[in-house]
N, C-alpha and C positions, 0 to 999 in steps of 0.2 A: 969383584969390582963394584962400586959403590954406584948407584944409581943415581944421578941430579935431581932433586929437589925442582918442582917449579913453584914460584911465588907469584902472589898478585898482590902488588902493592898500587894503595892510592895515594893523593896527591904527593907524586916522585918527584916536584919540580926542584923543593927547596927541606930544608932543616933531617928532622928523621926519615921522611919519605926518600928524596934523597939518596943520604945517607944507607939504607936498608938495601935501596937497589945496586948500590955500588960495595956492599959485601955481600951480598946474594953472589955475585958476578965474582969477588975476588974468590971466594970459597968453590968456585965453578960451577955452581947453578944455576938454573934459568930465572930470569926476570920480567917477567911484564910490569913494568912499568904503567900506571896509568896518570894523566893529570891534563888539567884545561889547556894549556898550551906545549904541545908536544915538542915541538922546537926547544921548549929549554932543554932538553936532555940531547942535544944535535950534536956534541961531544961527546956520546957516551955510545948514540949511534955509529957512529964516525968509529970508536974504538973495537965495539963489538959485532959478530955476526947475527943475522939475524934468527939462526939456530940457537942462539944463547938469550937474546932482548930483542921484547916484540913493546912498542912503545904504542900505544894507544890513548887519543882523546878521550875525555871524562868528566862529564861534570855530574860532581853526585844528586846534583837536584834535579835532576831528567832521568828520570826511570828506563828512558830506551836506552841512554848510553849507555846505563850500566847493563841489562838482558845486552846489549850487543859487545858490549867488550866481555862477558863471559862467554859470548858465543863463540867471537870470534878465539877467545884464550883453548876451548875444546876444538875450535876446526884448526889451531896452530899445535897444537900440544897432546890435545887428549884427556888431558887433566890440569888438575891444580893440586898441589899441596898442602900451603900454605896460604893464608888470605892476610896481607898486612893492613887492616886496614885504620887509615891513618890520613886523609881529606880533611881539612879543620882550617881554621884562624880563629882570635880571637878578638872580643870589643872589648875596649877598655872607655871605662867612664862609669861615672855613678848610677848606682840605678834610677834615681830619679828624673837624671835630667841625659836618659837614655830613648832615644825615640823607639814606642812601639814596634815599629817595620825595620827598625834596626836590628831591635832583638829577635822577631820573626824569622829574619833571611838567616841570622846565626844558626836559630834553629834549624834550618831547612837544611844546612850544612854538617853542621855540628853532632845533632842530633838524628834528625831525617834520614841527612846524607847516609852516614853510618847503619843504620837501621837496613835501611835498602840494601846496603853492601850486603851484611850480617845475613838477609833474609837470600837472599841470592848464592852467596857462600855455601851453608846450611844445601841450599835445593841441590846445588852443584855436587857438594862434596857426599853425600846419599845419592844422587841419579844419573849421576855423568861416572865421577870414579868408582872402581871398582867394588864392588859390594863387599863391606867391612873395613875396606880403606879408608873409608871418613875423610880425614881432615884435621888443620889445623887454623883456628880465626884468631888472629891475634885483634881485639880490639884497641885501637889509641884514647886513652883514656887521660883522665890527670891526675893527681894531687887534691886538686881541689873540685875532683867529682867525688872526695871523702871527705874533703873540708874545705870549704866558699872561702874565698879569699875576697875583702872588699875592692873595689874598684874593677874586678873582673864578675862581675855577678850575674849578668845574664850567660858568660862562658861557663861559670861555674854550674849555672843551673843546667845549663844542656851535659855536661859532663856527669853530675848526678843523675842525670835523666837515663845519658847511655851507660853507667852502672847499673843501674834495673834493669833497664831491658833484655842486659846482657847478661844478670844474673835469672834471669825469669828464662829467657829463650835459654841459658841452661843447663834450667835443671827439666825444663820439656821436652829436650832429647832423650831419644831411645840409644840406651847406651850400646845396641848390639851397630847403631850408627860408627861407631867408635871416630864423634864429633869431639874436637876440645876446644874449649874457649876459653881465653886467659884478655883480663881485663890488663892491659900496661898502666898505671899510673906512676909516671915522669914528675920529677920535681923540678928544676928551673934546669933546662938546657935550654939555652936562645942563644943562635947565632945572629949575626948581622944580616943575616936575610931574611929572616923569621920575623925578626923583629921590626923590620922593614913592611910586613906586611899585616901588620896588625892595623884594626879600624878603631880611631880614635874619636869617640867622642866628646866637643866641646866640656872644660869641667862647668860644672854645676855651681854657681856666685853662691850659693848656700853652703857649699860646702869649700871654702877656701882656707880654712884652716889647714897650714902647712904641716901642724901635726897629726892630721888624721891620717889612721892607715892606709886610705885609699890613693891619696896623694903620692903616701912612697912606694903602691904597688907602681903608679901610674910612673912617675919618674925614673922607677928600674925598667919598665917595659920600654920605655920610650928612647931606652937607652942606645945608642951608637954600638956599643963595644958587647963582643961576645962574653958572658956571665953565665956561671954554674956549670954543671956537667958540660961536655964535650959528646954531641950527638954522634957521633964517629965510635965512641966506644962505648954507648951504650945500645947502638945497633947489635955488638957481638954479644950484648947479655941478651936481646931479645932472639938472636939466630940461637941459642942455646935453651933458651926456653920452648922454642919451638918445636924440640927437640927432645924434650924431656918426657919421659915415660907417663905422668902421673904430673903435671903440669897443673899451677894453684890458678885457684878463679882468678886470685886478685896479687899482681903483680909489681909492688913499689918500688921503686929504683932510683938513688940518688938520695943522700945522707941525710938532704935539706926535707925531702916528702918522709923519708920513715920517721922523724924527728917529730914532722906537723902529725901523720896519722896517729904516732901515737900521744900526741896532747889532744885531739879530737877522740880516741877512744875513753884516755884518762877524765875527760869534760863529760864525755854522755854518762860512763861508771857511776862518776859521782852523780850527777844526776839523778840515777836510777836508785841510786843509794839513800838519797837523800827524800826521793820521794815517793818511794815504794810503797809506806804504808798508805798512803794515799787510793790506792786498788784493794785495800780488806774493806769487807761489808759489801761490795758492789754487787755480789750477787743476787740474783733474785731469791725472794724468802720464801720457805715452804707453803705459806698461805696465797700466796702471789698466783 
């Protein structure tokens, strides 16, 4: 008989988050659900027991919420499994004419948010589950935490932020932890609700040229109609990867992101190709 899975997913309200908890649940595994207004999932309660989804308030910028909904996930469960973690929106607008406190609170979410989950996870999955069972953190990453996209640049920068962190925390695991962490970088799934909740900032009179790229990220995001992947089925690539024996740090998914990563690899190559000789001589001389 196959044992359930328990999962910890953040913001469940809308897009992947969502999504994630409602094939956790189809697959027959348990779901904690977490996000800022619990109510939006009042349908899902209604559907399920609360032996199978324990829905819980969140917001990642409050450090107790999150120590109490892991507390609470160990006095409902015992364990965790899986950590989806996946809390975010994005700003869209120029970098210059993006207000400071703008790009801050992004961070606090984006980046911050995530971190605390991460570091939480990590304690969990060595001091609560069983010794050797580890864990699985799935991090939500993007696309363009490999390659910045204009008009999204302070998102971008906190997505390159949480690739470090989540490449550094690990390779600082003890592998007898048997922790995995796989970065997801998602290329354009936006549903209509997603894209409903992106913070738009005012464009910048300097930059009105309707041919700049940033223009036509800003006019695909702002868009009404659901564009790119279908987050419903690339929830079943991450419930599979979560699952994978020997699971990659760095996860891309979606035609349009392995297309961009690899013209960001083929750009830095050259680069390096180009300027390589530039690092002979630099060393210090024997008389030095």
């Amino acid at each position: 008989m196959t044992v359930s899975q328990v999962w910890f997913v953040t913001g469940a309200s809308s897009g992947f988050g969502r999504a994630m908890v409602e094939y956790v649940l189809e697959k027959g595994d348990i779901a904690i659900a977490t996000l800022r207004k619990p109510q939006a999932l009042d349908d899902l309660k209604a559907k399920y027991p609360a032996s199978r989804l324990l829905i819980l308030g969140l917001d990642v910028t409050r450090p107790s919420d999150i120590t109490n909904a892991f507390a609470k996930a160990r006095e409902t469960f015992g364990r965790i499994d899986v950590v989806f973690n996946n809390a975010g929106y994005a700003v869209v607008g120029e970098i210059e004419g993006t207000p400071e406190e703008t790009a801050r609170t992004l961070f606090d979410v984006v980046f911050w948010g995530a971190d605390r989950i991460s570091r939480e996870a990590v304690k969990f999955f060595r001091e609560v589950n069983k010794p050797g069972v580890g864990g699985r953190l799935l991090n939500n990453s993007s696309v363009v935490g490999l390659n910045a996209f204009p008009g999204i640049g302070y998102y971008s920068a906190a997505k390159f932020a949480l690739e470090g962190i989540s490449q550094a925390l690990s390779e600082e695991l003890d592998p007898a932890w048997n922790i995995k962490i796989s970065l997801i970088e998602p290329g354009t799934f936006i549903t209509p609700g997603v894209s409903q909740n992106l913070v738009t900032v005012p464009a910048h009179t300097a930059y009105s040229n309707p041919e700049l790229k940033a223009n036509n990220i800003r006019a695909l995001l702002e868009g009404a109609a659901a564009i790119g992947g279908d987050p419903n089925k690339a929830v079943a690539r991450f419930y599979e990867l979560a699952h994978s024996p020997q699971p990659p740090l760095r996860f891309t998914i979606g035609k349009d992101a392995i297309g961009a990563v690899r013209e960001q690899v083929k750009r830095v190559v050259a680069d390096l190709d180009q300027y390589e000789s530039w690092s002979e001589g630099l060393e210090f001389s024997a008389t030095e």
